[in-house]
Residue, then its C-alpha position, 0 to 999 in steps of 0.5 A: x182226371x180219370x179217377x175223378x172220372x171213375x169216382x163220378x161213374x161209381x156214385x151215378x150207379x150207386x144212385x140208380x141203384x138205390x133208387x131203382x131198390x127204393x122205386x121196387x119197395x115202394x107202395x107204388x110200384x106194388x100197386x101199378x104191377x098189381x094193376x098190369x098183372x090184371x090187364x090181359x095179355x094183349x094191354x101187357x103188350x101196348x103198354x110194354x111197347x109204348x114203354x120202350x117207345x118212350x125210352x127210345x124218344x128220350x134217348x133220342x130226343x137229346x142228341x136231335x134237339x142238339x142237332x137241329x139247334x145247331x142247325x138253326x145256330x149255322x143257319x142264322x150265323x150264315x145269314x148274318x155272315x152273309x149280311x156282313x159281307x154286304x155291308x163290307x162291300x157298300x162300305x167299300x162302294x161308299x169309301x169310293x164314292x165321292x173319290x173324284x173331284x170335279x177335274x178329275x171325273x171331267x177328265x174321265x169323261x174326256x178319255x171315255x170320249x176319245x174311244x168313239x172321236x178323233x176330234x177333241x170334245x169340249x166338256x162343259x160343267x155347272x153347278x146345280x142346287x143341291x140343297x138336300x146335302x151341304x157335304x155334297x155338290x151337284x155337277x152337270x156336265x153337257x158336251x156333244x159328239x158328231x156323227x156317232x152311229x146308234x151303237x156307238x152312242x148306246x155304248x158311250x151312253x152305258x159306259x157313262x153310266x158306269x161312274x160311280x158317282x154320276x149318272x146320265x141325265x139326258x141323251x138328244x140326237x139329232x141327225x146328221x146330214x153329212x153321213x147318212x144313219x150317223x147322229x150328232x149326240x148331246x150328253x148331260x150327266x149329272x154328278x155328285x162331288x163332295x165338298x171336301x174334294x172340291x175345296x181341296x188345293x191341288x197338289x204341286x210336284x216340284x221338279x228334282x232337276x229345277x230344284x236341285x239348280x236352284x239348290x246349287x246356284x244358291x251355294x254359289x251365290x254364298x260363295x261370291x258374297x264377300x264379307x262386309x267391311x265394317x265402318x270404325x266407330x267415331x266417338 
């Protein structure tokens, strides 16, 4: 590898040479030196250091070019790693979406419910017409909590808004007349459920205890039965 190297370097300064000797034997180069010998002293000097000028422009033009296109390269790699982050994260947003089925975010909301009552709340739901999407089903859930201070409903009305997949329709107070600067508040949230979710069958845990009797009073059902006795054949 390094005398392919030192071949190479060898050949590039055989070729400047000879095209350096072939430039100064030319006509050219003989008239433009004819031409610069002729100007005065003070042209020699411009001309002499717009030359250098230039040669420093080509030797640094190179290596800044370079730089600022790989700049640009970072710059847009960044950009786009930055894009693809997001579309991580929505994909993730959307995979968890319609994760709930309707029981399981009516039981959500129960237990969102139970921070601000002791007394159990009756959560009620219908379906709504959502023609726009057939994998999707639209759910308004209504229920109402009793004597709840301004606080208390802000917060529970924020923590609602929180479910991925349902958003707060409609909040009515009404005040109380048994606690003063206390209100009954109603609450309908509108959800999205998807189909799938919906029609799915619920899942039934067998009980090992329950299954492992039935197990054992099968193998003594096998145990008192008696073989049968066969009839004789009669001709």
């Amino acid at each position: 590898m390094l005398k392919i190297l030192h071949e190479l370097k060898k050949r590039i300064i055989d070729f400047l040479k000879n095209f350096e000797n072939r430039f100064l034997e030319s006509n050219v180069f003989n008239i433009l030196k004819e031409k610069y010998q002729s100007l005065n002293i003070k042209r020699q000097k411009l001309i002499k250091y717009l030359l250098i000028v230039f040669i420093f422009i080509l030797i640094v033009y190179i290596p800044i070019s370079n730089l600022f296109s790989s700049i640009g390269s970072w710059m847009d790699f960044k950009q786009k790693y930055a894009l693809s982050l997001d579309l991580l994260s929505f994909r993730d947003i959307r995979s968890s979406l319609f994760k709930d089925d309707k029981a399981g975010l009516k039981m959500k909301v129960e237990n969102i419910t139970k921070k601000y009552t002791e007394e159990s709340v009756l959560v009620t739901n219908k379906n709504l017409s959502f023609p726009k999407a057939k994998s999707v089903q639209k759910v308004l859930f209504s229920f109402k909590l009793k004597h709840l201070n301004i606080k208390q409903a802000i917060r529970l009305g924020a923590e609602l808004q929180t479910l991925p997949q349902a958003r707060l329709a409609e909040i009515i107070l009404s005040e109380n007349k048994k606690y003063i600067k206390h209100y009954d508040v109603s609450y309908k949230l509108v959800a999205f459920i998807s189909n799938s979710n919906a029609n799915q069958a619920p899942i039934v845990k067998r009980d090992p205890i329950s299954s492992r009797k039935r197990d054992k009073a099968r193998t003594l059902d096998k145990k008192d039965k008696k073989p049968r006795k066969r009839k004789p054949l009669t001709k």
